[in-house]
Z-matrix of the N, CA and C atoms (Angstrom, degrees):
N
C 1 1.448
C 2 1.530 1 108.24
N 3 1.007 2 103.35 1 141.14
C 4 2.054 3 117.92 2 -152.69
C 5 1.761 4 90.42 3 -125.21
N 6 1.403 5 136.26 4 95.67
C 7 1.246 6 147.86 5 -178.70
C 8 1.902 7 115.37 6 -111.34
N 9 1.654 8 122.27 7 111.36
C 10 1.373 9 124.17 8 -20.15
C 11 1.894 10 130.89 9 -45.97
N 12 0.952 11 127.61 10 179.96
C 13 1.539 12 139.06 11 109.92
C 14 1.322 13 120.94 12 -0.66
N 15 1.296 14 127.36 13 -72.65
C 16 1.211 15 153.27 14 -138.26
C 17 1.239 16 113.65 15 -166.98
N 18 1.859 17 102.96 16 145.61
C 19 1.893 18 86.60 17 -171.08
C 20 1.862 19 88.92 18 -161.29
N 21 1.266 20 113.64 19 131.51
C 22 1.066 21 114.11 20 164.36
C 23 1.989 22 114.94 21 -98.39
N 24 1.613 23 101.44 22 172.35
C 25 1.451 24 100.14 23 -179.23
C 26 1.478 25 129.02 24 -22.71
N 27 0.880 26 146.26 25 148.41
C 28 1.749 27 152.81 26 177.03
C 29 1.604 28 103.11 27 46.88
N 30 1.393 29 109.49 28 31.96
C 31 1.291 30 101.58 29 163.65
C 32 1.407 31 119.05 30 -97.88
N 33 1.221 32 119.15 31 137.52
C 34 1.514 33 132.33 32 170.29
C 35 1.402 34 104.72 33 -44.99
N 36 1.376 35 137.72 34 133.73
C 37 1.696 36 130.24 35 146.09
C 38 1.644 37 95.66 36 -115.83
N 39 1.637 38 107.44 37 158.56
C 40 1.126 39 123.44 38 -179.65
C 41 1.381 40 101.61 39 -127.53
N 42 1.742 41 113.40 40 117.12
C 43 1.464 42 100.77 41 161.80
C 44 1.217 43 108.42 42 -122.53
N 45 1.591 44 127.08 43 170.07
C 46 1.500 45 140.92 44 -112.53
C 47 1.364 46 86.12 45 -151.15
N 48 1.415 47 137.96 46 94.40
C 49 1.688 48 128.87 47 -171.88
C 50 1.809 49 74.83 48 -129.77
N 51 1.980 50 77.89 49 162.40
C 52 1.258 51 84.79 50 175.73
C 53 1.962 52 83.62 51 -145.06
N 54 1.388 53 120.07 52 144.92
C 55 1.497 54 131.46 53 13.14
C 56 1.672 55 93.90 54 -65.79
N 57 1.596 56 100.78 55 -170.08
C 58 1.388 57 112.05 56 162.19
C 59 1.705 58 105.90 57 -90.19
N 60 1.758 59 96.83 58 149.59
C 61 1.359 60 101.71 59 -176.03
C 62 1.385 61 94.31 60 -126.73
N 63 2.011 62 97.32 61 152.32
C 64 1.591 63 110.02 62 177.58
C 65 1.178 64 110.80 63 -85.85
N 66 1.784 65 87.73 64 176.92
C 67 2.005 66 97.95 65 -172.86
C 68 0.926 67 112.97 66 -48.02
N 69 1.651 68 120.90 67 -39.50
C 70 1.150 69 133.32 68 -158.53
C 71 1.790 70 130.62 69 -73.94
N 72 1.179 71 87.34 70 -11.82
C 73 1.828 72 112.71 71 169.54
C 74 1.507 73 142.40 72 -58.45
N 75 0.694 74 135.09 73 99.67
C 76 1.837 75 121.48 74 -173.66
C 77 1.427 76 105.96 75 -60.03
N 78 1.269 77 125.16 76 126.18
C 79 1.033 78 156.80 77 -173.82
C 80 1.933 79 129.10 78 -123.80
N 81 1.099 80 96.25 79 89.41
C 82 1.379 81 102.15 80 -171.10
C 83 1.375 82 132.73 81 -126.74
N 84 1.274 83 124.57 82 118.75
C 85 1.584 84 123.89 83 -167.34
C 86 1.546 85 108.13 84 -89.89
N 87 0.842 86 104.66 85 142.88
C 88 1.859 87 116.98 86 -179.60
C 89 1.408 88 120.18 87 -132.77
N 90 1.172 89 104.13 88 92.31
C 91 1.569 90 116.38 89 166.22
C 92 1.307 91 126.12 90 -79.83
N 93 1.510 92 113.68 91 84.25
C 94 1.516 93 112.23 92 -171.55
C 95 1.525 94 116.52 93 96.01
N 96 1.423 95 108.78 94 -106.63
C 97 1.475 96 122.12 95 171.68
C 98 1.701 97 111.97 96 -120.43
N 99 1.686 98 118.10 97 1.73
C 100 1.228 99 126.20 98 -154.03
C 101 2.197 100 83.23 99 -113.05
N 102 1.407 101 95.36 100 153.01
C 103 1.396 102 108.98 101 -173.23
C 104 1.665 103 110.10 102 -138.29
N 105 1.262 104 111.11 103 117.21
C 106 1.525 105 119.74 104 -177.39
C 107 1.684 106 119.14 105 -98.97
N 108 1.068 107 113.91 106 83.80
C 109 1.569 108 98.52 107 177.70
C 110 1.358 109 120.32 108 -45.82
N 111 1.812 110 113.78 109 147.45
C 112 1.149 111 97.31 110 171.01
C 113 1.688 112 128.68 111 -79.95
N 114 1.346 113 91.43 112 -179.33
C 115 1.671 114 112.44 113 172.72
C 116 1.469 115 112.85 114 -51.61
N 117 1.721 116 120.64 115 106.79
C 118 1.459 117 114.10 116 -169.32
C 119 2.025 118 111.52 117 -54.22
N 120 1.397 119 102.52 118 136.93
C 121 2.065 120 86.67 119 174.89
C 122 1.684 121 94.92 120 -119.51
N 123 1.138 122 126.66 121 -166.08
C 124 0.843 123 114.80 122 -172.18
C 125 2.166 124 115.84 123 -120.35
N 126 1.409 125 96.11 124 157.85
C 127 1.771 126 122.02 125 -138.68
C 128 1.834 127 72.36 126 -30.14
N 129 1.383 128 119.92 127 -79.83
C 130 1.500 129 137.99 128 -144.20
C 131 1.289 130 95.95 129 -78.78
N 132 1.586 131 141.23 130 15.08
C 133 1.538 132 128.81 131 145.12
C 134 1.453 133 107.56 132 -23.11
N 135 1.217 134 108.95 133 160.69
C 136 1.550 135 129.67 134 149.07
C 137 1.274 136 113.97 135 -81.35
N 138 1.673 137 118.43 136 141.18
C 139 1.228 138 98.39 137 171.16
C 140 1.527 139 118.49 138 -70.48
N 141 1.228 140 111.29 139 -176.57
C 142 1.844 141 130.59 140 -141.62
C 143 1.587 142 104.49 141 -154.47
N 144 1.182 143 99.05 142 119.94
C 145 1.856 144 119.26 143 157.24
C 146 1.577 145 126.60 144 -50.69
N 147 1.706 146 91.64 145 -39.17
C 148 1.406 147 119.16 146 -170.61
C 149 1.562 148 112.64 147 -98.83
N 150 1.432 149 126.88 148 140.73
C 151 1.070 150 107.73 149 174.44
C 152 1.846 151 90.99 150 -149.48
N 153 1.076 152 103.24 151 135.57
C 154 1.793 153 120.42 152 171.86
C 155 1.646 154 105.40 153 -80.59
N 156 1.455 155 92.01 154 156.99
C 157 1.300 156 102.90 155 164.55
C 158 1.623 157 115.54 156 -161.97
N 159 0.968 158 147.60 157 177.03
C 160 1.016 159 149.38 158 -147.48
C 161 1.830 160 132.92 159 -164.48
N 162 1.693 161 102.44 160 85.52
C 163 1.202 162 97.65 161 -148.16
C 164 1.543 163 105.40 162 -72.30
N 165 1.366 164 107.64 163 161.39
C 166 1.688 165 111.71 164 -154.57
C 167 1.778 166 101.92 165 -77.98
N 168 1.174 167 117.75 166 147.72
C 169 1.632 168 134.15 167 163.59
C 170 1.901 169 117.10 168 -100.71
N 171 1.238 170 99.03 169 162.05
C 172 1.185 171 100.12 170 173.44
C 173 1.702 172 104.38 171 -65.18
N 174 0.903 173 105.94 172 153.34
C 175 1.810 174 142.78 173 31.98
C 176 1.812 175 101.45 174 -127.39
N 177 1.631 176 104.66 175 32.47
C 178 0.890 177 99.36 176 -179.52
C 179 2.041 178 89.23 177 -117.05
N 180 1.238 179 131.13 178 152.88
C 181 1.576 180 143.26 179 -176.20
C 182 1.374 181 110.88 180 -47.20
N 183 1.724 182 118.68 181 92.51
C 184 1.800 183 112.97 182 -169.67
C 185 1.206 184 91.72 183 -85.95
N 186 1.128 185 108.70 184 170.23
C 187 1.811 186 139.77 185 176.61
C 188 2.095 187 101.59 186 -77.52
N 189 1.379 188 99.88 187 113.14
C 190 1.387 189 92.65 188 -177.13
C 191 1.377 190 128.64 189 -67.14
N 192 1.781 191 137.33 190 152.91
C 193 1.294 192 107.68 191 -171.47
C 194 1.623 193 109.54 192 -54.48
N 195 1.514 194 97.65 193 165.35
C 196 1.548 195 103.18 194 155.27
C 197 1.605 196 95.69 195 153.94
N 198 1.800 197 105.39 196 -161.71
C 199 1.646 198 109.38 197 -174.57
C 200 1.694 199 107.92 198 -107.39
N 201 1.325 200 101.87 199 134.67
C 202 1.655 201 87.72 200 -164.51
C 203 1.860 202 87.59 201 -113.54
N 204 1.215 203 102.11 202 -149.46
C 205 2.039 204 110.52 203 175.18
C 206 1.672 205 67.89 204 -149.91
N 207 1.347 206 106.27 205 149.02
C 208 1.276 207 137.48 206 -150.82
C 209 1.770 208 86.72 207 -148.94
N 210 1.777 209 102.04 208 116.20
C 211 1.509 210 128.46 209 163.67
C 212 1.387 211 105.53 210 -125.62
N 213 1.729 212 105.71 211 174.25
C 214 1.216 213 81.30 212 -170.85
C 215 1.885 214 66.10 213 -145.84
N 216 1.865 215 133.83 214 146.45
C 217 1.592 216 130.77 215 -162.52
C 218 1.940 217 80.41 216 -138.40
N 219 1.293 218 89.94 217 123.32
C 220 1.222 219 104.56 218 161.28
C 221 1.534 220 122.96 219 -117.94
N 222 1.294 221 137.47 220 106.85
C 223 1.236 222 143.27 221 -147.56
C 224 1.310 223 118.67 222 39.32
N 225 1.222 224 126.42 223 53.61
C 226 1.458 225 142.79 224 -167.74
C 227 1.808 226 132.59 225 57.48
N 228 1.206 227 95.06 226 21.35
C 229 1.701 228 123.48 227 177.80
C 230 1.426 229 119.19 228 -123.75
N 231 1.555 230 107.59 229 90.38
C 232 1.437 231 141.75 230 -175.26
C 233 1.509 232 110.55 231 -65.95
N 234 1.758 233 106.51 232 138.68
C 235 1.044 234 81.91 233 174.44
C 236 1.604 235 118.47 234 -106.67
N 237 1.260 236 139.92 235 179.25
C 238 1.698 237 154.26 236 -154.03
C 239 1.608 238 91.50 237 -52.87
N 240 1.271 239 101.23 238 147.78
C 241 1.501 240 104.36 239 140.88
C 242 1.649 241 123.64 240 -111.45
N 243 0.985 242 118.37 241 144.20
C 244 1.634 243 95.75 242 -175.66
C 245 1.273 244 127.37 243 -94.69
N 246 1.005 245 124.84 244 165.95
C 247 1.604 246 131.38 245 -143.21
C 248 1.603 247 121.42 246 -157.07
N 249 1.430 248 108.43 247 122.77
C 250 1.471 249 126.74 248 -165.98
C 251 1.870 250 97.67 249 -101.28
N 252 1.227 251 93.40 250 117.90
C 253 1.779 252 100.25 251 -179.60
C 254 1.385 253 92.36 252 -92.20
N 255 1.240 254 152.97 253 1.52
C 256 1.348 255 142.99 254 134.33
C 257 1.396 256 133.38 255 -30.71
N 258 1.443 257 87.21 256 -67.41
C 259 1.550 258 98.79 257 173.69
C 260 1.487 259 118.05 258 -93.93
N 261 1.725 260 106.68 259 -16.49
C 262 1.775 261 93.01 260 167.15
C 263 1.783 262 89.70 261 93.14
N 264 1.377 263 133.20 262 -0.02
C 265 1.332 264 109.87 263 -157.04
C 266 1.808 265 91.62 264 -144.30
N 267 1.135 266 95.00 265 150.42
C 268 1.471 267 121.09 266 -177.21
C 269 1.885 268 101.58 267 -68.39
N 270 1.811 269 100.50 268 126.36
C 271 1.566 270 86.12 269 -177.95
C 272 1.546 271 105.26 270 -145.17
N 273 1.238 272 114.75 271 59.26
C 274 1.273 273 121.02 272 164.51
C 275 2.022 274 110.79 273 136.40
N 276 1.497 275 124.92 274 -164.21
C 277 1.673 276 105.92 275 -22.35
C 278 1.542 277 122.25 276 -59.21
N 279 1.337 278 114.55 277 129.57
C 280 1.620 279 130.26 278 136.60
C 281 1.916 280 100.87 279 1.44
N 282 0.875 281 101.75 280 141.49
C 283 1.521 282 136.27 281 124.86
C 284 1.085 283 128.53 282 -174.10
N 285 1.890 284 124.73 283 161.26
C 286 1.395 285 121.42 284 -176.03
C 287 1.476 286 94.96 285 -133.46
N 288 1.538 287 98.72 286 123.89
C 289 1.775 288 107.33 287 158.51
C 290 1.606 289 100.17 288 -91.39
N 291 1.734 290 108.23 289 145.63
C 292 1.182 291 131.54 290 -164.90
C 293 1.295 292 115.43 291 -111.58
């Protein structure tokens, strides 16, 4: 579960992985070809279901609008995109930066 929908610059997203992963993990969202580290928590957290992230603002390089496929790589293990052997073509998950 991908919390919003939609998200423009310095917006928070929340994604919902399961197992839960520790602080200690690389954690990275990928919109498309673009990659968001997550939200630092701290060393002795518990691990977490939930993980924030925080898409970038100026004056640092934002993600331009448009429709991306939304993964989410936790210590370098991505997750699926899904896929229609009909059409041969990659079809989600969806997301749109605004």
């Amino acid at each position: 579960v991908v919390a919003p929908p939609s998200a423009t610059a310095g917006t928070i997203i929340t994604v919902n992985v399961q197992p839960a992963v520790a602080a200690t993990q690389e954690k990275i969202l990928l919109l498309g070809d673009y990659a968001v580290p997550a939200v630092a928590v701290a060393f002795n957290s518990a691990p977490s279901n939930s993980i924030q992230f925080t898409l970038p603002q100026a004056p640092d390089p934002v993600i331009p609008p448009g429709n991306y496929f939304l993964r989410v790589r936790i210590d370098g293990a991505e997750s699926r995109l899904t896929y229609n052997p009909a059409t041969e073509a990659y079809t989600g998950p969806p997301y749109t930066v605004t």
